[in-house]
VMD Tcl script that builds the backbone (N, CA, C; Angstrom):
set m [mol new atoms 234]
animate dup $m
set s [atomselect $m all]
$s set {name element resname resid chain x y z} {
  {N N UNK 1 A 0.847 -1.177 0.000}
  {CA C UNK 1 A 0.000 0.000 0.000}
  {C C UNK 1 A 0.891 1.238 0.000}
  {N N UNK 2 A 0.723 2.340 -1.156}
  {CA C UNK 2 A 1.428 3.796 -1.308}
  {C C UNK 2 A 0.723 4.678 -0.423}
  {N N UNK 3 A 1.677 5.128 -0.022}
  {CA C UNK 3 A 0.659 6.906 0.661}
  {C C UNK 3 A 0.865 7.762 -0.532}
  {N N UNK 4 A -0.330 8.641 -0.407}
  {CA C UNK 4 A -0.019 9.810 -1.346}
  {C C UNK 4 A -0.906 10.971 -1.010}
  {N N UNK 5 A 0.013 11.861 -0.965}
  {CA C UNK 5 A -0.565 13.108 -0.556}
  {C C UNK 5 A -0.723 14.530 -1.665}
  {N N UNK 6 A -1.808 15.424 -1.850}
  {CA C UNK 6 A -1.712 16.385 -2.542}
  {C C UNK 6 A -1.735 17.693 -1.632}
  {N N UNK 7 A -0.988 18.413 -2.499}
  {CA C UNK 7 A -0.953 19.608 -1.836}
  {C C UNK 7 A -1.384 20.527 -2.349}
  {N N UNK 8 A -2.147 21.440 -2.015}
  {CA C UNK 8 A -2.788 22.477 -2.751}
  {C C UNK 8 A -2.769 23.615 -1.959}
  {N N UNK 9 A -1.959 24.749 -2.980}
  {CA C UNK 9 A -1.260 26.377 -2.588}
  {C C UNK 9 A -2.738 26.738 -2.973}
  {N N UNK 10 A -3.307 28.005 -1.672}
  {CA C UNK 10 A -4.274 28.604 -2.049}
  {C C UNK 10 A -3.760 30.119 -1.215}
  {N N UNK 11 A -4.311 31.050 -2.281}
  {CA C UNK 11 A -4.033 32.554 -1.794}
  {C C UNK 11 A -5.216 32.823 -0.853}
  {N N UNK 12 A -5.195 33.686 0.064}
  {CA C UNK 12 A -5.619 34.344 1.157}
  {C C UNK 12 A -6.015 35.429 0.798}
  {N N UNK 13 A -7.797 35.973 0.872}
  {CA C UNK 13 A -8.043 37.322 0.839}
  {C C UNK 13 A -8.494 37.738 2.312}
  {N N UNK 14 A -8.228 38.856 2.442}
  {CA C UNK 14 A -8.479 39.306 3.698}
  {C C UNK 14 A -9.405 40.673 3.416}
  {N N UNK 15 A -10.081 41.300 4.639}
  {CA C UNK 15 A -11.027 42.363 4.089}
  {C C UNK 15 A -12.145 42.759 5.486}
  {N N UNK 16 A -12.228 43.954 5.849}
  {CA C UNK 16 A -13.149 44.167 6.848}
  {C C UNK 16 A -14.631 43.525 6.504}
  {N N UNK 17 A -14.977 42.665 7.461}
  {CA C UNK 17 A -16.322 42.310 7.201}
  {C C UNK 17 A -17.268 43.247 6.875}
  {N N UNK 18 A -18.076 43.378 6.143}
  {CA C UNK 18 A -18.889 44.140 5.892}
  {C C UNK 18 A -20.102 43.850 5.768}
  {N N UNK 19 A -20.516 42.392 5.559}
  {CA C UNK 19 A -21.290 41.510 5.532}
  {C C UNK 19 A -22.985 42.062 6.564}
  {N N UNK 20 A -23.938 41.861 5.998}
  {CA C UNK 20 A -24.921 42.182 7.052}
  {C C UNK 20 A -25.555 41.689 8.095}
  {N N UNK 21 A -24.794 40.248 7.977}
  {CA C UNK 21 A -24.530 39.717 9.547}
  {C C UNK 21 A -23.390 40.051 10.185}
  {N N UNK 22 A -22.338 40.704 9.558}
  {CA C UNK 22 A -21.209 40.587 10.435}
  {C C UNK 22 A -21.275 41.650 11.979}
  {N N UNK 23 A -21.016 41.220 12.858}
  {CA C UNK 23 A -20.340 41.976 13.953}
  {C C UNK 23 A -20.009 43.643 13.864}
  {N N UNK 24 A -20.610 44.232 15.156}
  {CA C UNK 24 A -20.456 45.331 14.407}
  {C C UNK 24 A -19.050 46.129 15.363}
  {N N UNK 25 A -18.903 46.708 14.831}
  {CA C UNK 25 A -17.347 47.403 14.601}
  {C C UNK 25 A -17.638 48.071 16.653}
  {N N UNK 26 A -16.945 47.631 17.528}
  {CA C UNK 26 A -17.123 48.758 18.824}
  {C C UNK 26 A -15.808 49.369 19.477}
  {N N UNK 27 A -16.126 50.215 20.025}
  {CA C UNK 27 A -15.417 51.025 20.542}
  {C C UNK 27 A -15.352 51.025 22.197}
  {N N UNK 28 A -13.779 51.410 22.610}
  {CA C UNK 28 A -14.057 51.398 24.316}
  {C C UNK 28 A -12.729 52.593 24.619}
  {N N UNK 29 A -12.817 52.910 25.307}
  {CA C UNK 29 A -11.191 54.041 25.974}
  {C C UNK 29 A -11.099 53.062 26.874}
  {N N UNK 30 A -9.847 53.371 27.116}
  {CA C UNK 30 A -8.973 52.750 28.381}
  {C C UNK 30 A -8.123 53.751 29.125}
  {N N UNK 31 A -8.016 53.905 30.455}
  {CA C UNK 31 A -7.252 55.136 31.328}
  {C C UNK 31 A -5.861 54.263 31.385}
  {N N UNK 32 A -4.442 54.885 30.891}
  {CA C UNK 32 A -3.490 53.950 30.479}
  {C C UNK 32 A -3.133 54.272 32.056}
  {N N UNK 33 A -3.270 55.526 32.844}
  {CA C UNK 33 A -3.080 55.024 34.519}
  {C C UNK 33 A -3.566 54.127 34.800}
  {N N UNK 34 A -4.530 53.997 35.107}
  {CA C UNK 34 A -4.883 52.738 35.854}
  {C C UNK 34 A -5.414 51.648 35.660}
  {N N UNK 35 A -5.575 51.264 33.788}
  {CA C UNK 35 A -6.353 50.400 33.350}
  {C C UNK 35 A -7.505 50.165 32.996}
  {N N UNK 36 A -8.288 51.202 33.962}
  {CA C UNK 36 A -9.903 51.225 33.824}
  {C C UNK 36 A -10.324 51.213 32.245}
  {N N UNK 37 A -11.301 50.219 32.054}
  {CA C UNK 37 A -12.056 50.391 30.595}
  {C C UNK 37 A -13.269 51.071 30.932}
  {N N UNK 38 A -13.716 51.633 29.843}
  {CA C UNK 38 A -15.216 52.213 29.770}
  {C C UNK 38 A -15.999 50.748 28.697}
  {N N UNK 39 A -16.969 50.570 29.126}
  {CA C UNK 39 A -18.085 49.543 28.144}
  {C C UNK 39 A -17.754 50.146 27.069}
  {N N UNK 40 A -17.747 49.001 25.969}
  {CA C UNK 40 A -17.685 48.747 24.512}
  {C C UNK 40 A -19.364 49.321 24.085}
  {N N UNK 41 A -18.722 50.361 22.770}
  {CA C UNK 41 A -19.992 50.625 22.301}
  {C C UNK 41 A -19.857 50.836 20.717}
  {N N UNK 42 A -20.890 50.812 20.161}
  {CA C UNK 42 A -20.978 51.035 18.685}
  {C C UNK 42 A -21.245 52.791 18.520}
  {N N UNK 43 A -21.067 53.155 19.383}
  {CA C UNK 43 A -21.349 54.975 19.227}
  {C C UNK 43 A -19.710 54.990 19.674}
  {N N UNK 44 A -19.003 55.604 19.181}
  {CA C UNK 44 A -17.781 55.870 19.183}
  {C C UNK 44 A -17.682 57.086 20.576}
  {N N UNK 45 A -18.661 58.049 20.733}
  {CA C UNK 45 A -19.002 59.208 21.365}
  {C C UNK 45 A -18.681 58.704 23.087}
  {N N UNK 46 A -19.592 57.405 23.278}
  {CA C UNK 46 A -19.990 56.783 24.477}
  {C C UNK 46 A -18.955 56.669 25.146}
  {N N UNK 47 A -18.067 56.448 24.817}
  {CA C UNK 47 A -16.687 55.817 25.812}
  {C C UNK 47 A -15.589 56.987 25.785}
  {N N UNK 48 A -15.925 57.879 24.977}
  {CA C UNK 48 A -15.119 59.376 25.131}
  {C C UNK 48 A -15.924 59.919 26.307}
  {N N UNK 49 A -17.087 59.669 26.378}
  {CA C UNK 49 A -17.886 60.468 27.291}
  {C C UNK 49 A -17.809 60.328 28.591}
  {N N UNK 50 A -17.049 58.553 28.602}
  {CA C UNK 50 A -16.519 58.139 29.622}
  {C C UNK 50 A -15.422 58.087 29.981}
  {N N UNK 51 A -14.083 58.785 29.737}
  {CA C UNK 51 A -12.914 59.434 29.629}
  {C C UNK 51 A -13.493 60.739 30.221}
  {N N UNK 52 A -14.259 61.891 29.988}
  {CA C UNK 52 A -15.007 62.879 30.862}
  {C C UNK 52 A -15.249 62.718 32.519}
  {N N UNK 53 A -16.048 61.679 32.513}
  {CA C UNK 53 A -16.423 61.295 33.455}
  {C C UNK 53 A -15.238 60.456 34.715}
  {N N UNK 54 A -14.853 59.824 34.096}
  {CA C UNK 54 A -13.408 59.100 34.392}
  {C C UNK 54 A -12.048 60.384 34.939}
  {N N UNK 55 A -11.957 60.985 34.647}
  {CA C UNK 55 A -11.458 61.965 34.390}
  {C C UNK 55 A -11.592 62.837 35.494}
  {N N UNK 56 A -13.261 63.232 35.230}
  {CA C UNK 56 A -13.853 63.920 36.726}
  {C C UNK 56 A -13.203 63.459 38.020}
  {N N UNK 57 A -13.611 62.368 38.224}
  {CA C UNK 57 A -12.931 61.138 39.377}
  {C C UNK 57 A -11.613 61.159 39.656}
  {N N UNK 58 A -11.053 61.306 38.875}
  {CA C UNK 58 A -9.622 61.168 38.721}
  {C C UNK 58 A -8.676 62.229 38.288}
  {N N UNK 59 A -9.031 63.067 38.618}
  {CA C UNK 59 A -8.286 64.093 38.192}
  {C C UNK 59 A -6.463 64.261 37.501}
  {N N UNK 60 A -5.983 63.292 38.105}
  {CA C UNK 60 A -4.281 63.050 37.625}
  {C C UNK 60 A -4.559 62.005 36.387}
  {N N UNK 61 A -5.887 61.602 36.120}
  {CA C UNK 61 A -5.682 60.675 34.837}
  {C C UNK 61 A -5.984 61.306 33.527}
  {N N UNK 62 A -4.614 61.665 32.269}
  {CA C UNK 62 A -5.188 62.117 31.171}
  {C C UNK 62 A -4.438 61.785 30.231}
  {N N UNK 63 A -4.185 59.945 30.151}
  {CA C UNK 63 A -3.816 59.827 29.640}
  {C C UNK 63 A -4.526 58.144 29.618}
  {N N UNK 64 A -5.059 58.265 27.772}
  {CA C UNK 64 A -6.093 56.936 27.438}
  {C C UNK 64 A -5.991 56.704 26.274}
  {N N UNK 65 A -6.192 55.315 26.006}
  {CA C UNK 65 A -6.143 54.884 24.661}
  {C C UNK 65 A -7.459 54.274 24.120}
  {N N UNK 66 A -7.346 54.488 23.074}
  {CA C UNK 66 A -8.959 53.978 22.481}
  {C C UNK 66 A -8.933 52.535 21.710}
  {N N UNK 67 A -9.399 51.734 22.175}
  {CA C UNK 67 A -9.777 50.064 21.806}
  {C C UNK 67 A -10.636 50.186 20.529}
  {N N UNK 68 A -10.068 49.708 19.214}
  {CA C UNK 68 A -11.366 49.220 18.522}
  {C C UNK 68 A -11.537 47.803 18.421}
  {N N UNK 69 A -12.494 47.521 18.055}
  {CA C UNK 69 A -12.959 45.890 17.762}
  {C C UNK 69 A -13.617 45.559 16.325}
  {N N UNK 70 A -12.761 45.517 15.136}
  {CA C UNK 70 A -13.428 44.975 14.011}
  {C C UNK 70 A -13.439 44.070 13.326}
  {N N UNK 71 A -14.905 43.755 13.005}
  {CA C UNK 71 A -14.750 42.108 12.199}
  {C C UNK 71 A -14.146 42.083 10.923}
  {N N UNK 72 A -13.096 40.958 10.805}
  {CA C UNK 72 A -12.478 40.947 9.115}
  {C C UNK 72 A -13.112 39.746 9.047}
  {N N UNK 73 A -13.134 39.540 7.690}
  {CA C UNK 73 A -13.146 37.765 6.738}
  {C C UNK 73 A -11.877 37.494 6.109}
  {N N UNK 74 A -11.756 36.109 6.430}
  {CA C UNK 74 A -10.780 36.024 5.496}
  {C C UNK 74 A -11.596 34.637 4.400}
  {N N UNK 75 A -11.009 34.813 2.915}
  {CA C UNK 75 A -11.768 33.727 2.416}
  {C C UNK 75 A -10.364 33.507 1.126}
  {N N UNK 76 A -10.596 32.274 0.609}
  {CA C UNK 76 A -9.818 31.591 0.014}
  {C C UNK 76 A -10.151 32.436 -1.943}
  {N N UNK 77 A -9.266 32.405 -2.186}
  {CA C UNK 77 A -9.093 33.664 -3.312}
  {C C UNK 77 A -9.275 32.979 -4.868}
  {N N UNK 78 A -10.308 32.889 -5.236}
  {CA C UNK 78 A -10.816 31.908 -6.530}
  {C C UNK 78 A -9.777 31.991 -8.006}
}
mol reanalyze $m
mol bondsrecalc $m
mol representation Tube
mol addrep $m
């Protein structure tokens, strides 16, 4: 009995989902003092608003980074 194996090279497309099921794109800040996240939101506005607020509280914190979360596809390239 032979083994035999095939191999097959396939290219890779990649691409932000866009799909109308796909996942939708969210947003969060993070206070790089102390870690704190604000909730993930699809209003980009929401979690700046919570950097304000955060902020209030914290007066020595002004310094944050903003988290995005977006869906890609990847699919096999015909």
């Amino acid at each position: 009995m032979s083994t035999r194996a095939v191999v097959c090279h396939k290219e890779w497309m990649l691409q932000p989902d866009r799909e109308p099921d796909a996942e939708p794109t969210t947003y969060a800040m993070q206070c790089v003092v102390c870690g704190e996240s604000s909730p993930a939101s699809s209003d980009f506005a929401e979690p700046q608003d919570w950097v304000f607020e955060h902020g209030g509280r914290n007066p020595a914190h002004h310094t944050y980074q903003e988290i995005i979360t977006r869906p890609w596809r990847a699919w096999w390239k015909p």
